[in-house]
PyMOL CGO cylinders between C-alpha atoms (Angstrom):
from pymol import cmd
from pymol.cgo import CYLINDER

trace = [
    CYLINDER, -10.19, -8.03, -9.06, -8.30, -7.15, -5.95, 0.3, 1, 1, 1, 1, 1, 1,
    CYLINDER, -8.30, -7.15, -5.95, -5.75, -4.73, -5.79, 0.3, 1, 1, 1, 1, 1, 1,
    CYLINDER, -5.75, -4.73, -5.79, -1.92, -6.21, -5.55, 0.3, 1, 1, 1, 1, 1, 1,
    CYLINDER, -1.92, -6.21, -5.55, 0.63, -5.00, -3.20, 0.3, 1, 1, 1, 1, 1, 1,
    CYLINDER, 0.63, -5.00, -3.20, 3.37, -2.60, -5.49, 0.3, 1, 1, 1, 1, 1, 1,
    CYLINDER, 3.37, -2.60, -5.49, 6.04, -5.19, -6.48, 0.3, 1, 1, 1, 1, 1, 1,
    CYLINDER, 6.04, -5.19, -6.48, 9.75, -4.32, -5.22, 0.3, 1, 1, 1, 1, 1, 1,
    CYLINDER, 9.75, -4.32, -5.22, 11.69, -3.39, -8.14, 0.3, 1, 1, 1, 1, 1, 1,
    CYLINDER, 11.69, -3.39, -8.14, 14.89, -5.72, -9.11, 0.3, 1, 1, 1, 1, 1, 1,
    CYLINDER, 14.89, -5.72, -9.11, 17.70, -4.24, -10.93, 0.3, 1, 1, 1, 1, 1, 1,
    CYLINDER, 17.70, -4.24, -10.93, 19.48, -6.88, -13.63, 0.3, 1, 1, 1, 1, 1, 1,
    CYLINDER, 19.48, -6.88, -13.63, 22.40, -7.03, -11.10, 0.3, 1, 1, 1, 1, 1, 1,
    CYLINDER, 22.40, -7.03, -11.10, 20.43, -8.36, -8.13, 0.3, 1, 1, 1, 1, 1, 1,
    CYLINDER, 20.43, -8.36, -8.13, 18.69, -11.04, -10.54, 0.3, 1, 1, 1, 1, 1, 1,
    CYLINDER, 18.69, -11.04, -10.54, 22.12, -12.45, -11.15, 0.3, 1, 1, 1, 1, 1, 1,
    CYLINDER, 22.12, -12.45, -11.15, 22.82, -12.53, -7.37, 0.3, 1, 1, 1, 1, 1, 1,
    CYLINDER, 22.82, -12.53, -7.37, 25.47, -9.77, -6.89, 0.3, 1, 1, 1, 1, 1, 1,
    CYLINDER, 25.47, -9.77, -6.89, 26.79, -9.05, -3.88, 0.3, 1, 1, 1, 1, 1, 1,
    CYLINDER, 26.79, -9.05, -3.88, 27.08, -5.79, -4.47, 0.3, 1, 1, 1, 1, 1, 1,
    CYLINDER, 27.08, -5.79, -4.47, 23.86, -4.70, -3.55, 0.3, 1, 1, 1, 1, 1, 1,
    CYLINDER, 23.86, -4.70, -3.55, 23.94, -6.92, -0.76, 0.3, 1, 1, 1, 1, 1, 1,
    CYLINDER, 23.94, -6.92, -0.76, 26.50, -5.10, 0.58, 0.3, 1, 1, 1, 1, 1, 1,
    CYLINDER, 26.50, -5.10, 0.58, 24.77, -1.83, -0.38, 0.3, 1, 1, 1, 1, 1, 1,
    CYLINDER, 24.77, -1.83, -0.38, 21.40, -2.55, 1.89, 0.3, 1, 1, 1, 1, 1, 1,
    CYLINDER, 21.40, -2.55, 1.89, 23.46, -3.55, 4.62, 0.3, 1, 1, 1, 1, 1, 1,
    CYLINDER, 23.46, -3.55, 4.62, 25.03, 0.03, 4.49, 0.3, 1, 1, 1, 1, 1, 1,
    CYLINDER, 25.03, 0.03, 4.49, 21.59, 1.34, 4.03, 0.3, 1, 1, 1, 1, 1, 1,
    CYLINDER, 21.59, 1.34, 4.03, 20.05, -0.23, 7.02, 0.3, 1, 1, 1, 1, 1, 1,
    CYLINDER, 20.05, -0.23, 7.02, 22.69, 0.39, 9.16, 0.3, 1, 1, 1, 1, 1, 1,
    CYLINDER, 22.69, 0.39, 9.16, 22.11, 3.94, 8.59, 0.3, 1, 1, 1, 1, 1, 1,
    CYLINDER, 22.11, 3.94, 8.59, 18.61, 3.64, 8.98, 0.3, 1, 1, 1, 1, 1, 1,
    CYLINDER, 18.61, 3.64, 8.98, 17.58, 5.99, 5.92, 0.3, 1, 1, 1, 1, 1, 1,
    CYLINDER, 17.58, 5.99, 5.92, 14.29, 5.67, 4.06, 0.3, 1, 1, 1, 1, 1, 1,
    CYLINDER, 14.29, 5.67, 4.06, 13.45, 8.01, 1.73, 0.3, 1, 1, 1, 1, 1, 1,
    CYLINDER, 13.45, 8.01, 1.73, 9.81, 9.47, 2.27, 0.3, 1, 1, 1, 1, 1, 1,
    CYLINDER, 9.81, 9.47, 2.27, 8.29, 8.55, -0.70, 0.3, 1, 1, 1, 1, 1, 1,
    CYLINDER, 8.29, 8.55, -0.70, 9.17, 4.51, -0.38, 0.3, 1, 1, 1, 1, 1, 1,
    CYLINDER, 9.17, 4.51, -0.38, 8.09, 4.92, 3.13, 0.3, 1, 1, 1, 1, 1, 1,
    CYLINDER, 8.09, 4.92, 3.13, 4.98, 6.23, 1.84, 0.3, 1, 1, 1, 1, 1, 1,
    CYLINDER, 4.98, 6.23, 1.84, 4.63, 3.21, -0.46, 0.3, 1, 1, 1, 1, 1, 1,
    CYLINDER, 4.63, 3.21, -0.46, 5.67, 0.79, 2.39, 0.3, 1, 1, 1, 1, 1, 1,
    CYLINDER, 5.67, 0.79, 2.39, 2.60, 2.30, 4.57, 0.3, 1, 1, 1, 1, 1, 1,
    CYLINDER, 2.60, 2.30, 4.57, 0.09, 2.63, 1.69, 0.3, 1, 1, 1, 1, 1, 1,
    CYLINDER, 0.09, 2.63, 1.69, 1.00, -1.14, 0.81, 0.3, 1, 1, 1, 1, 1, 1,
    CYLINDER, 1.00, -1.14, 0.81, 0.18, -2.16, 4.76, 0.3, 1, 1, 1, 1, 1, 1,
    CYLINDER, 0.18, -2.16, 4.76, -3.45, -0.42, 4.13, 0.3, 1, 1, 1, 1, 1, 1,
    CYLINDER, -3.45, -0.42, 4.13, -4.34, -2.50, 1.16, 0.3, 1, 1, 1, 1, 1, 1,
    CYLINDER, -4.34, -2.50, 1.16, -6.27, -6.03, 2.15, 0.3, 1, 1, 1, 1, 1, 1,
    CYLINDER, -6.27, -6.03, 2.15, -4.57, -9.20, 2.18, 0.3, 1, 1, 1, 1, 1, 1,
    CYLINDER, -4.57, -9.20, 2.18, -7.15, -11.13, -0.02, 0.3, 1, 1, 1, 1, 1, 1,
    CYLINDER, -7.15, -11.13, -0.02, -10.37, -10.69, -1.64, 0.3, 1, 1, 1, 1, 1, 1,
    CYLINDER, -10.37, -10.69, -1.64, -13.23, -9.67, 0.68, 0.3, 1, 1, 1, 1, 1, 1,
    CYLINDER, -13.23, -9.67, 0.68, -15.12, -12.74, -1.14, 0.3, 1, 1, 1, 1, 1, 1,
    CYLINDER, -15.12, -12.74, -1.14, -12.19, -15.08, -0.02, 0.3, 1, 1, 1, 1, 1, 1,
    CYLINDER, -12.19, -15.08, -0.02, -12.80, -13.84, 3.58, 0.3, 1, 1, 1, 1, 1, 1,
    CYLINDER, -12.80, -13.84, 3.58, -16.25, -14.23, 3.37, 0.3, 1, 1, 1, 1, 1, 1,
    CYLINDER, -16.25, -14.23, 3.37, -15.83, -17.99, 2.05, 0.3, 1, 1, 1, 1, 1, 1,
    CYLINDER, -15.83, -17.99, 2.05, -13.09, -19.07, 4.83, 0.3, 1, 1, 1, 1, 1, 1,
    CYLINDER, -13.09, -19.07, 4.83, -14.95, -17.54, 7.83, 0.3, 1, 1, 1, 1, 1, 1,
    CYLINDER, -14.95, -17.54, 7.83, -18.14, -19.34, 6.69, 0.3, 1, 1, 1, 1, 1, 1,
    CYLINDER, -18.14, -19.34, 6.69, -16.00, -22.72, 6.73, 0.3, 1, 1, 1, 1, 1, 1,
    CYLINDER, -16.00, -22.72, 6.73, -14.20, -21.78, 9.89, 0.3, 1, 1, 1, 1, 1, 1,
    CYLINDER, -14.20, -21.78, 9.89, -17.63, -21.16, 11.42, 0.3, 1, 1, 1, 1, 1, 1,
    CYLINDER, -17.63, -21.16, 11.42, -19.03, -24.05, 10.49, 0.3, 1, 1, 1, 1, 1, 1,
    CYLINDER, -19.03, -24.05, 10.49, -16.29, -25.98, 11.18, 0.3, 1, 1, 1, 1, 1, 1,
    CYLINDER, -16.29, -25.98, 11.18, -16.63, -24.50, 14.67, 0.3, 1, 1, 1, 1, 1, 1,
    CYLINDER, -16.63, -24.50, 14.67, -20.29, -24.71, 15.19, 0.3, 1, 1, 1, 1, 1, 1,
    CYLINDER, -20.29, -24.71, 15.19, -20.20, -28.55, 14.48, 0.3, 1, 1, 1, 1, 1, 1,
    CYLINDER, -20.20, -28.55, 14.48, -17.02, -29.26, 16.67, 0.3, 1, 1, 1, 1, 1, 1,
    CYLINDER, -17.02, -29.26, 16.67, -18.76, -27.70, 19.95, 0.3, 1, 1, 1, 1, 1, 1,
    CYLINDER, -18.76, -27.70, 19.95, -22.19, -28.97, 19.37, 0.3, 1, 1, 1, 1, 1, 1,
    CYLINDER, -22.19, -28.97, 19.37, -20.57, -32.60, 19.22, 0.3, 1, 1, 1, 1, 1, 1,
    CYLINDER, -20.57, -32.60, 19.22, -18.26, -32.30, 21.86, 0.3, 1, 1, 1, 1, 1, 1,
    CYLINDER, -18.26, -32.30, 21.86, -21.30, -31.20, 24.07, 0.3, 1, 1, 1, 1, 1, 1,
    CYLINDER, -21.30, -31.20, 24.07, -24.17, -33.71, 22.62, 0.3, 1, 1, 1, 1, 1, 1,
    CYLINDER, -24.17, -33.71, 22.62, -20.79, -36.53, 22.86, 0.3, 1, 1, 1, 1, 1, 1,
    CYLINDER, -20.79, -36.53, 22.86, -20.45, -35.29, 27.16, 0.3, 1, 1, 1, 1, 1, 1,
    CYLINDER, -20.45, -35.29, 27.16, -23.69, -34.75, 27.93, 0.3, 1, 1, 1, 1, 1, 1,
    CYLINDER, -23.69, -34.75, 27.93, -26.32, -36.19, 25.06, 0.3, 1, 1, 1, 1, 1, 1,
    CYLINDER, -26.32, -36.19, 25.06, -28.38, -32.95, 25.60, 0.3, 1, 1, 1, 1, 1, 1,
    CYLINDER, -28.38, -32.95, 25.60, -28.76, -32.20, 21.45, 0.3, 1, 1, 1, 1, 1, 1,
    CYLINDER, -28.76, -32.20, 21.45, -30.52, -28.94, 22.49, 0.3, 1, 1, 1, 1, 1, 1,
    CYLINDER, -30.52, -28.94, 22.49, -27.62, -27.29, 24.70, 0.3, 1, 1, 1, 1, 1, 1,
    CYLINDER, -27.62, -27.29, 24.70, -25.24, -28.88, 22.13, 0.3, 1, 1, 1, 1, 1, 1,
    CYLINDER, -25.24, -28.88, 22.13, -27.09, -27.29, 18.94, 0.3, 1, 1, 1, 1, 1, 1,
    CYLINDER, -27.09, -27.29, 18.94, -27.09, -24.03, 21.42, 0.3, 1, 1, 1, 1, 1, 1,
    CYLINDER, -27.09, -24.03, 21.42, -23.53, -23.93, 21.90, 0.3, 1, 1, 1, 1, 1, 1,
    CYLINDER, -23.53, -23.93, 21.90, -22.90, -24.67, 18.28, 0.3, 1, 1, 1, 1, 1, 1,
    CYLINDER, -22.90, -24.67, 18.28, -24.85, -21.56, 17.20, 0.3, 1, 1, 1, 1, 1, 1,
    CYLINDER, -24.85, -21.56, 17.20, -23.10, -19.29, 19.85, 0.3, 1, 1, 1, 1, 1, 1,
    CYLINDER, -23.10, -19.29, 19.85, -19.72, -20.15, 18.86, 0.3, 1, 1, 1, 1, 1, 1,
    CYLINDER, -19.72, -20.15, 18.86, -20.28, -19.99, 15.53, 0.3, 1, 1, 1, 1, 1, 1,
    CYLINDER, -20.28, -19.99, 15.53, -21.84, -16.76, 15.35, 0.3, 1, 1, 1, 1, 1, 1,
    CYLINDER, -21.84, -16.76, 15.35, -19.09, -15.46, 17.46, 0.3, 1, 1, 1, 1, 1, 1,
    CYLINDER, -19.09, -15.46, 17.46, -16.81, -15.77, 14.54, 0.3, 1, 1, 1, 1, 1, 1,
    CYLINDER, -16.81, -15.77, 14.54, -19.26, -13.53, 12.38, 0.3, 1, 1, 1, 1, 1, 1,
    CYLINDER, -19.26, -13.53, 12.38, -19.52, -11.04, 15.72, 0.3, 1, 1, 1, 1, 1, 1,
    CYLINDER, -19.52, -11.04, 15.72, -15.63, -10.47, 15.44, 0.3, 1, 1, 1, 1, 1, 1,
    CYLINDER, -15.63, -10.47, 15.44, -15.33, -10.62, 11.61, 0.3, 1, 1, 1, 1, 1, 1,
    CYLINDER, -15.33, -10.62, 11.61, -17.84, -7.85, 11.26, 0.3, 1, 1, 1, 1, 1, 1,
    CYLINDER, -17.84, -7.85, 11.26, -16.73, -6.04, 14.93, 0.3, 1, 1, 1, 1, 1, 1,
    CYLINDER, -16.73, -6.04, 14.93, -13.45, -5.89, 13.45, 0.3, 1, 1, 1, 1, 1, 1,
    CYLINDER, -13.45, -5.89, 13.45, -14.36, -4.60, 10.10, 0.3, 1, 1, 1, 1, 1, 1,
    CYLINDER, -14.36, -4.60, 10.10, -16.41, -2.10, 11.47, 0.3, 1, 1, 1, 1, 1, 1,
    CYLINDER, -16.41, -2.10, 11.47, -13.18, -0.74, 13.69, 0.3, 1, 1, 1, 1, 1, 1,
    CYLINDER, -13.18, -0.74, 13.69, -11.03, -0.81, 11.02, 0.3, 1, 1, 1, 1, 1, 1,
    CYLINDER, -11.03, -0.81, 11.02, -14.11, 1.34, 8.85, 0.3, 1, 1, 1, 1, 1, 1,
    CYLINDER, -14.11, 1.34, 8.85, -13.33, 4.09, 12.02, 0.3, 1, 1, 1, 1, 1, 1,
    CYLINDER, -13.33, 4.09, 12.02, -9.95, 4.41, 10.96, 0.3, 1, 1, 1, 1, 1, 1,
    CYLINDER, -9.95, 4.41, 10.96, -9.86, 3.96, 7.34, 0.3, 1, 1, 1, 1, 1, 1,
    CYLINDER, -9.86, 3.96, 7.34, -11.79, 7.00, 6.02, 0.3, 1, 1, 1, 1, 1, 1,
    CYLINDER, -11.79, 7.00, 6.02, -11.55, 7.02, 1.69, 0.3, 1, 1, 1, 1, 1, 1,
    CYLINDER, -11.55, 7.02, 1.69, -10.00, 9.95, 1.11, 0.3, 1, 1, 1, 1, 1, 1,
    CYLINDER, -10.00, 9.95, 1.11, -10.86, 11.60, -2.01, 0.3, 1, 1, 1, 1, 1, 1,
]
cmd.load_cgo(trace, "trace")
């Protein structure tokens, strides 16, 4: 299963709709303090994926596909040449992989496990 961002903690008071603490983060942001250890959390919550890599994997092969049959017919609809269109298909949707995996392999530069 994929790891899930840390959940903000609600106090009773803020459930009920209080407008005390309302009042209490507008003080807070106007002062602009954030203690180091939730800004810690905020930044370790950024790093985490969004979704499963096997939900990625699934909606880039339908967005490739997707894109790979809407070139090839807009070219074989223009011209009627199914060669260039099948072609074209290919290139754009393998372009999708090239970025998925460019991209994943720039964010592997960055993201070192630290142990």
């Amino acid at each position: 299963m994929s790891k899930q961002r840390p959940q903000k903690k609600t106090s009773p008071a803020s459930a009920t709709g209080s407008g005390s603490d309302a009042n209490n983060v507008k003080k807070q942001s106007k002062s602009g303090e954030i203690k180091p250890t939730e800004m810690k959390d905020i930044l370790n919550s950024l790093r985490e994926p969004w979704i499963q890599k096997r939900s990625a994997v699934i909606t880039m092969t339908v967005v490739s596909v997707a894109l790979m049959a809407l070139v090839a017919w807009n070219i074989i609809k223009g011209s009627g040449n199914w060669g260039q269109g099948l072609l074209w298909g290919f290139i754009f949707g393998g372009s999708v992989w090239l970025v998925f995996f460019g991209m994943t392999w720039f964010h592997s530069l960055f993201n070192k496990k630290k142990k």
